[in-house]
BAFI-3210 file (N, C-alpha, C; in Angstrom, 3 decimals, decimal comma, padded with zeros to 6 digits):
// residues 263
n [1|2|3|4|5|6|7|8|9|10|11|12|13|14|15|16|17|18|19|20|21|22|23|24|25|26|27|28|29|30|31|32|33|34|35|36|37|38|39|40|41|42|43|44|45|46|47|48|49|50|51|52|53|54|55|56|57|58|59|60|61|62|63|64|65|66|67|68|69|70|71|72|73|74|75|76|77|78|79|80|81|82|83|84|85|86|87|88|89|90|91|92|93|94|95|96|97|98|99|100|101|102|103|104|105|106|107|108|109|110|111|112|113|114|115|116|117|118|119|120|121|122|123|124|125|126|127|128|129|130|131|132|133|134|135|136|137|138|139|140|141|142|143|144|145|146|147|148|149|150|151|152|153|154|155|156|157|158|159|160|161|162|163|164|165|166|167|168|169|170|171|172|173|174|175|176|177|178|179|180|181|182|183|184|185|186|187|188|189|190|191|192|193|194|195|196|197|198|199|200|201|202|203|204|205|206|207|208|209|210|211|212|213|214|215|216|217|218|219|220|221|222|223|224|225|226|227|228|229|230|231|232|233|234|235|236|237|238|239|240|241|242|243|244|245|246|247|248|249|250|251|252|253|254|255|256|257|258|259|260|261|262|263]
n.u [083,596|081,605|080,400|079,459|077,419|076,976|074,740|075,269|074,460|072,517|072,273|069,523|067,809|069,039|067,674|065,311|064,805|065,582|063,714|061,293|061,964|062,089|059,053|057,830|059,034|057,221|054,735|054,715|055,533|052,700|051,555|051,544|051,390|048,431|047,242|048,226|046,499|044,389|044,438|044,517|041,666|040,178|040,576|040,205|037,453|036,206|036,783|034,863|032,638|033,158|032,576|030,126|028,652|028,806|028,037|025,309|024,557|024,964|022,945|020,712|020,560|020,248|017,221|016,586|016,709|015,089|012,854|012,335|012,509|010,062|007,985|007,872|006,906|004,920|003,328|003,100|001,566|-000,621|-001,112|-003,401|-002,954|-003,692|-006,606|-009,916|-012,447|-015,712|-018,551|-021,663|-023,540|-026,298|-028,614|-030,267|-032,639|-033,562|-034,544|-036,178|-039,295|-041,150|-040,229|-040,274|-043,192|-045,286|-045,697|-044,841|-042,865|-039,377|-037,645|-033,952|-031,874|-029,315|-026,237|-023,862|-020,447|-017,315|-013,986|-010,796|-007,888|-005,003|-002,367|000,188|000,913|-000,489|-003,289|-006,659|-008,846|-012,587|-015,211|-018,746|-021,832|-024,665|-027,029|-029,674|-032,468|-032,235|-031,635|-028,754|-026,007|-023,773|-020,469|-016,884|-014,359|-011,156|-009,280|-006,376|-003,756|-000,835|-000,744|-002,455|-005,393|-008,183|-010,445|-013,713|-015,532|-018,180|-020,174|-022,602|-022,726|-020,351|-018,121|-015,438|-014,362|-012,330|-010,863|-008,662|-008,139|-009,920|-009,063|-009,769|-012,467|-011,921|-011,003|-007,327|-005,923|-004,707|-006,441|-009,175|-009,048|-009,214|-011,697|-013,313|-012,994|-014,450|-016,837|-017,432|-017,262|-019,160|-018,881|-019,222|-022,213|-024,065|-025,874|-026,257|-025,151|-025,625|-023,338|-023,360|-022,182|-021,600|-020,599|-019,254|-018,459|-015,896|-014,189|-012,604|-010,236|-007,729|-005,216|-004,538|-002,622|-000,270|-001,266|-000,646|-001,005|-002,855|-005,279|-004,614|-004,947|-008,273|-009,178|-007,975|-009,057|-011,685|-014,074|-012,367|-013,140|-012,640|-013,271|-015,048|-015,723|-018,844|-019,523|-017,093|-016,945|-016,771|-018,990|-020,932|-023,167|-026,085|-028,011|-027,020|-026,469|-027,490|-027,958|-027,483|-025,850|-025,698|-023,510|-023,675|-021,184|-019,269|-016,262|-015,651|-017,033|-019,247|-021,675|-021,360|-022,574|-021,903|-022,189|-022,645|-022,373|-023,091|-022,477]
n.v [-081,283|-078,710|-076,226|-072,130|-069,788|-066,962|-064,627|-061,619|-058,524|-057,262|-054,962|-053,839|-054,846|-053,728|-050,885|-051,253|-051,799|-048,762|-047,092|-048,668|-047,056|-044,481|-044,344|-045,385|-042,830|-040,880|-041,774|-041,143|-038,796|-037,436|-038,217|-036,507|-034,534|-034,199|-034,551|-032,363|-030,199|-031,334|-031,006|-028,447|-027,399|-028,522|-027,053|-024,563|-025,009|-025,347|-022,881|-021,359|-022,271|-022,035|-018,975|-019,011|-019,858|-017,584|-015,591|-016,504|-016,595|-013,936|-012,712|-014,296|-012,686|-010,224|-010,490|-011,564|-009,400|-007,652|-008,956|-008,574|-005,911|-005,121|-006,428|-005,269|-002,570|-003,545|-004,692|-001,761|-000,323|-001,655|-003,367|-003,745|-001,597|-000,812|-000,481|-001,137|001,321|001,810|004,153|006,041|008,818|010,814|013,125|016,144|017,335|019,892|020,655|019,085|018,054|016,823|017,768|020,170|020,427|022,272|020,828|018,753|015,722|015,779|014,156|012,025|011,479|008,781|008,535|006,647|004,923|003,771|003,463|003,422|004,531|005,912|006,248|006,715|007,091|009,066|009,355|009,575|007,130|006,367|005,047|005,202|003,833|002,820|004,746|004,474|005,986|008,263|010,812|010,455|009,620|006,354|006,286|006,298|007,501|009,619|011,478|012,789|014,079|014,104|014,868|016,762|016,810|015,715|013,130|012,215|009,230|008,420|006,090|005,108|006,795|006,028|007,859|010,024|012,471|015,240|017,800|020,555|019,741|020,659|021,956|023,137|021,634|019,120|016,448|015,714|012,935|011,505|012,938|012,411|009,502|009,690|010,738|009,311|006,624|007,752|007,809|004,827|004,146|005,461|007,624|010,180|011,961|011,539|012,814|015,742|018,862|019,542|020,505|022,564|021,784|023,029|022,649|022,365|020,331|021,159|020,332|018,043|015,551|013,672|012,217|010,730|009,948|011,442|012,197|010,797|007,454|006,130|008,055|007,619|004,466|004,599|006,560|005,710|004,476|005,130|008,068|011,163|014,364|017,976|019,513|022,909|024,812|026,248|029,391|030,399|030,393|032,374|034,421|032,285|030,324|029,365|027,904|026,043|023,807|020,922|018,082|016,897|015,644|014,354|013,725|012,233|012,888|012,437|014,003|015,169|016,068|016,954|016,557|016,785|017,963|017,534|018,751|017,919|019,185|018,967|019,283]
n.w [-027,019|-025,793|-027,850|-026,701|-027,707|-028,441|-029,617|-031,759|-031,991|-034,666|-037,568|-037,705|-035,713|-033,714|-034,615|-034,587|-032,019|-031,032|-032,478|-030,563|-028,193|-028,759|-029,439|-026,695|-024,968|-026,588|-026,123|-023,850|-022,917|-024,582|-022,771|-020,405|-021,460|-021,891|-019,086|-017,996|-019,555|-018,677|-016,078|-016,336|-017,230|-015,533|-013,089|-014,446|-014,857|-011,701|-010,841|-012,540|-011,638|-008,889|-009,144|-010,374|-008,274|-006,292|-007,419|-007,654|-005,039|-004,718|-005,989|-004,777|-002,113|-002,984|-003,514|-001,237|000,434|-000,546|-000,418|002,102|002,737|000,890|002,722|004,533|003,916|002,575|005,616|006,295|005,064|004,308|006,096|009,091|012,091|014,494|016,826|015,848|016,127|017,430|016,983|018,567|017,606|018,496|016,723|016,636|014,336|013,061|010,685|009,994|008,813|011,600|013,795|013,576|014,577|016,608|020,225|019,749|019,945|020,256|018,738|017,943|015,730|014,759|014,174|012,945|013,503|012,012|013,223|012,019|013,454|012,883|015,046|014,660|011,595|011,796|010,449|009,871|009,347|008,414|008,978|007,451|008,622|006,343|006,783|008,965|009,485|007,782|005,323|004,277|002,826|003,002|003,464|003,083|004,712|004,722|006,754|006,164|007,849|007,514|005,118|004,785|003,637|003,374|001,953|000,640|-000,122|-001,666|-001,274|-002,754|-005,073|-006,080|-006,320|-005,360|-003,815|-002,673|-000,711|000,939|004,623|007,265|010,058|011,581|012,598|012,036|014,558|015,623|015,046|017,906|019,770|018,861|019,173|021,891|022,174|020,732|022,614|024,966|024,226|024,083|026,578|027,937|029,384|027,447|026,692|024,239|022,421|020,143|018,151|014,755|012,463|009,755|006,256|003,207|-000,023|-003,026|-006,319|-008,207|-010,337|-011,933|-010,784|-012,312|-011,494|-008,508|-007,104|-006,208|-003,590|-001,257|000,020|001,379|000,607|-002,235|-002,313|-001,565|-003,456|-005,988|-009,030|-008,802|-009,997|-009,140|-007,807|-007,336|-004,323|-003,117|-001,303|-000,903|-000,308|-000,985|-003,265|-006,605|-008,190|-008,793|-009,907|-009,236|-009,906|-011,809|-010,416|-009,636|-008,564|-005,549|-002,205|001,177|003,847|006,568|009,841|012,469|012,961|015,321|018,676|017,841|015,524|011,966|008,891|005,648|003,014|-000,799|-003,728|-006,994|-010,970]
ca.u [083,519|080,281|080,406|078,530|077,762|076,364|074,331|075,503|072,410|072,398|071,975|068,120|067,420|069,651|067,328|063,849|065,050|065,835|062,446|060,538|062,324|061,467|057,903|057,801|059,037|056,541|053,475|054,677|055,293|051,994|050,863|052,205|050,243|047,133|047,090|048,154|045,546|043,260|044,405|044,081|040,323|039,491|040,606|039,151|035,552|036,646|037,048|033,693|031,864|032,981|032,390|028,786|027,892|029,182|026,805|023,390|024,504|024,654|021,455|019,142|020,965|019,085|016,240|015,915|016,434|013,656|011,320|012,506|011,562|008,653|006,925|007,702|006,406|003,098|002,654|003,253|000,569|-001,720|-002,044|-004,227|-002,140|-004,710|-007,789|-010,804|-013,063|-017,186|-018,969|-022,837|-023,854|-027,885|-028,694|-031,675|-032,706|-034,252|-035,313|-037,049|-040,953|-041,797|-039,525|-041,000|-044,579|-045,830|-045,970|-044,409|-041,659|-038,498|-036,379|-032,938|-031,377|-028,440|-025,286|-022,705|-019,219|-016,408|-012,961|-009,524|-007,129|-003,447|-001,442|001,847|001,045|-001,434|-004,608|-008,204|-009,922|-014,118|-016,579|-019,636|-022,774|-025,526|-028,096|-031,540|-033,491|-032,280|-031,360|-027,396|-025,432|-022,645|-019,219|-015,807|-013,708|-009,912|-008,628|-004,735|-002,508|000,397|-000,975|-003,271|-006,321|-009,794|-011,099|-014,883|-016,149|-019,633|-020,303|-023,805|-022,727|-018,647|-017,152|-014,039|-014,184|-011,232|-010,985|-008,152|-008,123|-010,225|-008,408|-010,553|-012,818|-011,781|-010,128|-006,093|-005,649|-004,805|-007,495|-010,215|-008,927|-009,787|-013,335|-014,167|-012,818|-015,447|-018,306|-017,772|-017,163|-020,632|-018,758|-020,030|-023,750|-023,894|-026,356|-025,420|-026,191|-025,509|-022,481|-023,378|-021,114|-021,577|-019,269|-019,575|-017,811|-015,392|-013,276|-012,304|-008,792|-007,277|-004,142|-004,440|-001,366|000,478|-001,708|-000,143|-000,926|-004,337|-006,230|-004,507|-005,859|-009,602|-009,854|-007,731|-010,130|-013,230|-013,852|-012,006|-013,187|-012,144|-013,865|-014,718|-016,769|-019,725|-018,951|-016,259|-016,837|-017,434|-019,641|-021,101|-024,895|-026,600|-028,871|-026,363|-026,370|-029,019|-027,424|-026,794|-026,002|-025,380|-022,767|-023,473|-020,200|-018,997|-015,261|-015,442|-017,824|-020,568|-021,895|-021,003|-023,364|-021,050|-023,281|-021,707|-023,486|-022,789|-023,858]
ca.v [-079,956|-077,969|-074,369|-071,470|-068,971|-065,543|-063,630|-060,695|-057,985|-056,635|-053,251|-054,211|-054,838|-052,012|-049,383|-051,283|-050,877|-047,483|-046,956|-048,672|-046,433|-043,528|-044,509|-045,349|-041,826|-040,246|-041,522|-040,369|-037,227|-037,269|-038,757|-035,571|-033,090|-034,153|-034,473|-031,186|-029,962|-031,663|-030,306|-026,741|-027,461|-029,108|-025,917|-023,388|-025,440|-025,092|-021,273|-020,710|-022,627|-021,079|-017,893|-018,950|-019,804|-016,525|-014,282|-016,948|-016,047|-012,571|-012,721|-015,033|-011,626|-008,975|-010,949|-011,856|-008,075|-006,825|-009,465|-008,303|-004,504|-005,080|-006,925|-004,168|-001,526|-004,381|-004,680|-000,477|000,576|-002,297|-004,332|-003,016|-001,715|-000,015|-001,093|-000,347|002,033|001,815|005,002|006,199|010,024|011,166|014,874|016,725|017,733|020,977|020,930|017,554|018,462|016,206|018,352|021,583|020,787|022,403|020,170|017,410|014,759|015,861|012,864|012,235|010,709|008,152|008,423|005,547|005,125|002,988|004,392|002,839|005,358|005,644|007,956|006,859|007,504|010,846|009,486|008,676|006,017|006,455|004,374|006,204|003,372|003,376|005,481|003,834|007,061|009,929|010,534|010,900|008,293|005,848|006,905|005,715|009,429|009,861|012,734|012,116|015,139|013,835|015,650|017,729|016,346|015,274|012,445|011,144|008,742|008,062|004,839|005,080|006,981|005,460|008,899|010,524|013,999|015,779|019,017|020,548|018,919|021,627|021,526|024,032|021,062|017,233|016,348|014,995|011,062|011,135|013,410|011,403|008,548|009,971|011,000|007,307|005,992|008,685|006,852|003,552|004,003|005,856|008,844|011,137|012,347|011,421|014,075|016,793|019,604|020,031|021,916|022,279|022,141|023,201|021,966|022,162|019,936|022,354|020,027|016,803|015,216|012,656|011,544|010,910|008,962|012,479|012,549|009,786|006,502|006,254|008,527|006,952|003,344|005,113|006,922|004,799|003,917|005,873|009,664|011,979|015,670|018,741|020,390|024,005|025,749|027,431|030,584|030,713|030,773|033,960|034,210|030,619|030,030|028,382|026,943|025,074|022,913|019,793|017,327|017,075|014,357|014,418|012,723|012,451|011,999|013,112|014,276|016,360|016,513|017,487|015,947|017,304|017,209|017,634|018,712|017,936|019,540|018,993|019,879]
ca.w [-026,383|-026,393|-027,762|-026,035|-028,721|-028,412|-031,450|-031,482|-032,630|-036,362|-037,374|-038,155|-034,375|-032,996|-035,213|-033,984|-030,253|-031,104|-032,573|-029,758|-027,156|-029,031|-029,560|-025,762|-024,810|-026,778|-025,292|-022,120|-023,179|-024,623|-021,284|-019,397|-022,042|-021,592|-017,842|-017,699|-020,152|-017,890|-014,766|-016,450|-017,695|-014,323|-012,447|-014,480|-014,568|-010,555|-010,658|-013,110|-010,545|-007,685|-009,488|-010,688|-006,796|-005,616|-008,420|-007,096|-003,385|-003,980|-006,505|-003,545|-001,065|-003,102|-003,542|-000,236|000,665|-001,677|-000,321|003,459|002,403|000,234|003,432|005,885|003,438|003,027|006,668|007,331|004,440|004,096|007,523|010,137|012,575|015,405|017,058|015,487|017,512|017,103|017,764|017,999|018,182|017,862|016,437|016,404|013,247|013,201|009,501|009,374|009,521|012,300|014,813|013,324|014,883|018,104|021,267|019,212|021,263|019,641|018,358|017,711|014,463|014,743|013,177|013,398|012,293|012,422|012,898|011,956|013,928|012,760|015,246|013,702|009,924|011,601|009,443|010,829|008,457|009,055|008,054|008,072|008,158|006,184|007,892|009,018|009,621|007,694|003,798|004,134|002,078|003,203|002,923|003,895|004,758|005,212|007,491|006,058|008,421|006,958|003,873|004,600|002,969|003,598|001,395|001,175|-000,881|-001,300|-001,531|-003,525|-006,064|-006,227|-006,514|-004,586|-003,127|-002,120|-000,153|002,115|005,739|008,277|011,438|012,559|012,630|012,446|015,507|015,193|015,547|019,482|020,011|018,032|019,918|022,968|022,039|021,069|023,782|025,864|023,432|024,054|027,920|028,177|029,900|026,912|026,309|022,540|021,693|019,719|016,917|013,581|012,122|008,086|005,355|002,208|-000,521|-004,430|-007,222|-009,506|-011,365|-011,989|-010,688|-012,965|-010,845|-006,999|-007,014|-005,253|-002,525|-000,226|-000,154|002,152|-000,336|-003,215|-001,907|-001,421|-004,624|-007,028|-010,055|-009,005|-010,474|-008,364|-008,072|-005,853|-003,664|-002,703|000,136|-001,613|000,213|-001,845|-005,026|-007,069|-009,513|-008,777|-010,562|-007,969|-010,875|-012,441|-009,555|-009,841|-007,561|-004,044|-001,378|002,108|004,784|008,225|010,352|013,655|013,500|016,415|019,520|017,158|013,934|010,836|007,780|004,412|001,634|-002,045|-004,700|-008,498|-011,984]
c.u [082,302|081,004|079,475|078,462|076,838|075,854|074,899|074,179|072,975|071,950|070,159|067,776|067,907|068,407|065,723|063,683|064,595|064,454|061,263|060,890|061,999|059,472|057,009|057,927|057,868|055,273|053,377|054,822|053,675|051,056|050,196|051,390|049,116|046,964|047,552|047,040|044,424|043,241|043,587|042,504|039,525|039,754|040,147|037,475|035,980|036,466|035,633|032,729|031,569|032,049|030,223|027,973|028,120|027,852|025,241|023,607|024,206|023,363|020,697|019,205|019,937|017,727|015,611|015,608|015,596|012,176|011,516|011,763|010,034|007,831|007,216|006,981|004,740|002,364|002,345|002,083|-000,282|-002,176|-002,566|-002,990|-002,953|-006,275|-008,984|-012,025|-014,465|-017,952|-020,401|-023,543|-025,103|-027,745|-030,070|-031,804|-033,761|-035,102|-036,037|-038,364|-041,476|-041,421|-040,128|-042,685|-044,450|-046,072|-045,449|-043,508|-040,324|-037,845|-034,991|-032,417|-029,897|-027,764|-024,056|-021,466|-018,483|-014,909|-011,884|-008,115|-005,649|-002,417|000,093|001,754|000,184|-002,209|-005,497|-008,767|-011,468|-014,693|-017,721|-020,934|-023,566|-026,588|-029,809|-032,949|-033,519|-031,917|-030,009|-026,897|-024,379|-021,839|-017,720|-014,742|-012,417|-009,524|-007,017|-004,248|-001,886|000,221|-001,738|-004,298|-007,376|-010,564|-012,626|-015,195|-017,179|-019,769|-021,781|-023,448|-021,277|-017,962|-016,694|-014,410|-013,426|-011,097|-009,408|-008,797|-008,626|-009,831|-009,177|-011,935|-012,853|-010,628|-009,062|-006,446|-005,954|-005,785|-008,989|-010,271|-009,554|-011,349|-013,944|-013,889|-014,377|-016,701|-018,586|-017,706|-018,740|-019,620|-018,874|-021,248|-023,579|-025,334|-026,082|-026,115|-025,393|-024,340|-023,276|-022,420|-021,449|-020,542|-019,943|-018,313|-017,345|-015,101|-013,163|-010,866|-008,310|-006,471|-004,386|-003,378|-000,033|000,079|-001,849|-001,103|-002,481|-005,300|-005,995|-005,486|-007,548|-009,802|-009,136|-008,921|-011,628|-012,612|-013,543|-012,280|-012,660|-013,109|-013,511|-015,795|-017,487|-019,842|-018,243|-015,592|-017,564|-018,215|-020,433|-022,886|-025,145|-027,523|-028,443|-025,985|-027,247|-028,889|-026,614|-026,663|-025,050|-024,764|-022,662|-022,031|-020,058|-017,215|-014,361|-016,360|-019,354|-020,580|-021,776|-022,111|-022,999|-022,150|-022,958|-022,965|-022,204|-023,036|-023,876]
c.v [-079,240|-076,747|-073,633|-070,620|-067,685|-064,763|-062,216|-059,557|-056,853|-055,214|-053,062|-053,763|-054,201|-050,909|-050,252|-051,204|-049,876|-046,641|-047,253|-047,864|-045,265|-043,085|-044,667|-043,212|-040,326|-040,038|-041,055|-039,223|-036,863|-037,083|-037,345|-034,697|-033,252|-034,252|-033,393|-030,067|-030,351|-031,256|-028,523|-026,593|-027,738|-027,823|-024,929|-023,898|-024,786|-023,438|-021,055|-020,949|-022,055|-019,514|-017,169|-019,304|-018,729|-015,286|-015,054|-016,541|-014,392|-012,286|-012,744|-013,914|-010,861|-009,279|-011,142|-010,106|-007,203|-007,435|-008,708|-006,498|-004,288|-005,346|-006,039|-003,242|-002,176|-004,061|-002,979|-000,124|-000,436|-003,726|-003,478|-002,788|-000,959|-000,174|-000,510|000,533|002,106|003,077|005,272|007,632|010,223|012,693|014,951|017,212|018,582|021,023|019,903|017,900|018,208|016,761|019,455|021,723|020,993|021,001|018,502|016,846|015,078|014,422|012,515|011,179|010,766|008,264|007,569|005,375|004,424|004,022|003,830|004,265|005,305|006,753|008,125|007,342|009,149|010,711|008,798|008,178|006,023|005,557|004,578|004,747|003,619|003,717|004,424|005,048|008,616|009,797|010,723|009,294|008,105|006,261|006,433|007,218|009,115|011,063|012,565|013,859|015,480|015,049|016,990|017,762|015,320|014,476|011,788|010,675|008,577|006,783|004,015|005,318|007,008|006,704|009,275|011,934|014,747|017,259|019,388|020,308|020,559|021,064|021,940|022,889|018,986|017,363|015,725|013,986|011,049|011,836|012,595|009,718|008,673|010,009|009,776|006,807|006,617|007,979|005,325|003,573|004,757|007,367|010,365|011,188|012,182|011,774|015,068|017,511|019,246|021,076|021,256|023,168|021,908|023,121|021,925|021,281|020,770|021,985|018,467|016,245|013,989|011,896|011,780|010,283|010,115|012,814|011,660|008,727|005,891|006,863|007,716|005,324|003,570|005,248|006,403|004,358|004,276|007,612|010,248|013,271|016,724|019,752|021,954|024,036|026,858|029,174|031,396|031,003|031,918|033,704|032,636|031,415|028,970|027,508|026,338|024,048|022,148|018,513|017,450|015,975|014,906|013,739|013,775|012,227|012,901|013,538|015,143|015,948|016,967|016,309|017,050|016,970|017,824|017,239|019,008|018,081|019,341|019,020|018,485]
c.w [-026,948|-026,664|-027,509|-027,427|-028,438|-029,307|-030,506|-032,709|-033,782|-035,886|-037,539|-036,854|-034,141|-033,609|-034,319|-032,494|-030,450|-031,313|-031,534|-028,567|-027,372|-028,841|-027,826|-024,888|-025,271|-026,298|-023,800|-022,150|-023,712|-023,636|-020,388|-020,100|-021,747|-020,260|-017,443|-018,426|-019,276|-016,468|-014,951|-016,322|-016,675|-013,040|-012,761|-014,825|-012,529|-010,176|-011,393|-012,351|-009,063|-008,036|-009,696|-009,335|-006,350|-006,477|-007,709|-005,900|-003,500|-004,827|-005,311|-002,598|-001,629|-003,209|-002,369|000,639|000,179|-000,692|001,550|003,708|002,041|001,277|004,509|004,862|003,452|004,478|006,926|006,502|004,639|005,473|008,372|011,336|014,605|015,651|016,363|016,799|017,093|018,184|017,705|018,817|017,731|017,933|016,793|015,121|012,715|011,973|009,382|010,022|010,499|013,760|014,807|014,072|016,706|019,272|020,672|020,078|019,950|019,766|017,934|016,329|014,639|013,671|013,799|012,650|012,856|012,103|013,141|012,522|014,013|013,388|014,661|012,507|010,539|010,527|010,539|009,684|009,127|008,075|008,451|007,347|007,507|007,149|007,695|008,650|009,184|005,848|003,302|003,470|002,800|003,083|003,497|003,412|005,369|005,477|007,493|006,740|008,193|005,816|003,323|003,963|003,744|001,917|001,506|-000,001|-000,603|-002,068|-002,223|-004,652|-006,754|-006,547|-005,167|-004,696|-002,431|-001,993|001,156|003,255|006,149|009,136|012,287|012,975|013,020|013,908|014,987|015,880|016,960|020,274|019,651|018,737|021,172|023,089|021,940|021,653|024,795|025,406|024,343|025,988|028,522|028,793|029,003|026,538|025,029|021,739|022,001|019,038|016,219|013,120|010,440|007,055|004,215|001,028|-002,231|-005,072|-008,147|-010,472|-011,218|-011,581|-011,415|-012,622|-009,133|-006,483|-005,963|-004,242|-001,527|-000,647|000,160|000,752|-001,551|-003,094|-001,773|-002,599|-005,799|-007,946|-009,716|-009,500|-009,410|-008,745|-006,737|-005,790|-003,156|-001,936|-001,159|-001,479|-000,771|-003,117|-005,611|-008,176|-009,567|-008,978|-009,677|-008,838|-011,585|-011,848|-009,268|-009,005|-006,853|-003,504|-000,208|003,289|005,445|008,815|011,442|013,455|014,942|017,557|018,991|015,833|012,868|009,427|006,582|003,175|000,346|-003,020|-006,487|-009,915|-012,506]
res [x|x|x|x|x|x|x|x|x|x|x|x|x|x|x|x|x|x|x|x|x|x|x|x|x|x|x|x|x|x|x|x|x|x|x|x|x|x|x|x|x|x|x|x|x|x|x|x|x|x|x|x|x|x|x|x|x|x|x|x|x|x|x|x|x|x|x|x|x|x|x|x|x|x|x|x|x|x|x|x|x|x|x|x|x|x|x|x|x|x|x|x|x|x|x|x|x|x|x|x|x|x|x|x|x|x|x|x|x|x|x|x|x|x|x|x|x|x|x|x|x|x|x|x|x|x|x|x|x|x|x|x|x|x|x|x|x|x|x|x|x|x|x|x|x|x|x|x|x|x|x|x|x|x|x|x|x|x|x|x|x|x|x|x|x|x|x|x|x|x|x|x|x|x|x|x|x|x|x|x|x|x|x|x|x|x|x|x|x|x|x|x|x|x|x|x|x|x|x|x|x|x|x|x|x|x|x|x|x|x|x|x|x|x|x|x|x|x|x|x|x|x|x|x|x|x|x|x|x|x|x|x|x|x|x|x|x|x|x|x|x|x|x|x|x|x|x|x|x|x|x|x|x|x|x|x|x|x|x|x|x|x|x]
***
């Protein structure tokens, strides 16, 4: 007769079960911490990300809204925005000796100018050529409305000259428009006289930065001084005055000859 026999399991093996079932349980519990640790860490990277695309979207927004402003304010001050207009009026010039003689052929002396005409901003930009046949200097002159100011530079001797705007004199934008239009179509006679304007240097201006944008762009970084009407000054020593210079320009139907004196 065979016998079957069965071990039956010591207290040895009962406790190292016991131990590997424990030891089992733990790494799964371990399992379970760190994959929740890693869910957490993987959702808030998730949330800082979102967070850090949402601050560059609305960054590239103001950025792109700065650059969207900045280039309308570019194009409204500094692109041309109005045809240029080319004009050419002849004077007589009563004081020039060669007019003064008996039975002589009176002659006329050319004055030419270019004119950038802004009726939206209400400024006339001039560019007053140099002259061929007379002794008036270059000048590039702003008639700003907006402000009420009359700028000329002279472009010989790089200084800025600033005087309130005569109305009683420069024509407004859509007016001025009109007149060079009348030039270039031949339907005005473009001889004229002489208005003269007398004009002294008082003072010096150090900031033109308050007197809009046009003049600012003109007289930026040359000497700026202000002007007065000789008329007008009291007490003025006419012998303290040793230099003069003279711009031709037409703002009107007539020529204008703006005579800046200074010590």
């Amino acid at each position: 007769m065979v016998k079957i026999a069965f071990n039956t399991p010591t207290a040895v093996q009962k406790e190292e079960a016991r131990q590997d079932v424990e030891a089992l349980v733990n790494r799964t519990v371990r399992a379970q911490i760190l994959t929740r640790k890693e869910l957490q860490v993987a959702t808030q990277e998730k949330e800082g990300s979102s967070g850090r695309c949402m601050l560059t979207l609305l960054g590239l927004s103001f950025i792109l809204a700065g650059l969207i402003v900045g280039g309308a304010c570019i194009y409204k001050y500094f692109m041309p925005k109005s045809t240029i207009y080319r004009g050419e009026m002849c004077f007589f010039d009563s004081e020039d000796p060669a007019n003064s003689l008996r039975g002589a052929e009176p002659y006329f002396l050319p004055v030419t100018e270019e004119a950038d005409i802004r009726e939206e901003d209400n400024v006339a930009i001039i560019d007053v050529a140099v002259p061929s046949f007379s002794d008036s200097d270059p000048a590039a002159i702003i008639h700003d409305f907006e402000k009420g100011m009359t700028a000329y530079l002279d472009l010989l001797l790089g200084n800025c000259y600033l005087m309130p705007l005569n109305t009683s004199i420069v024509l407004p934008p859509k007016n001025l428009m009109d007149f060079f239009g009348k030039l270039a179509s031949g339907k005005y006679l473009p001889h004229t006289y002489v208005v003269h304007e007398d004009l002294v240097a008082v003072e010096e201006i150090r900031d033109v930065s308050n007197l809009g944008i046009f003049i600012y762009q003109l007289c930026n970084n040359h000497k700026s001084f202000r002007l007065r009407r000789r008329d007008l000054l009291l007490g003025f020593n006419k012998r303290a005055i040793d230099k003069c210079w003279k711009i031709r320009h037409f703002p009107n139907e007539f020529i204008v000859e703006t005579k800046i004196c200074q010590e």
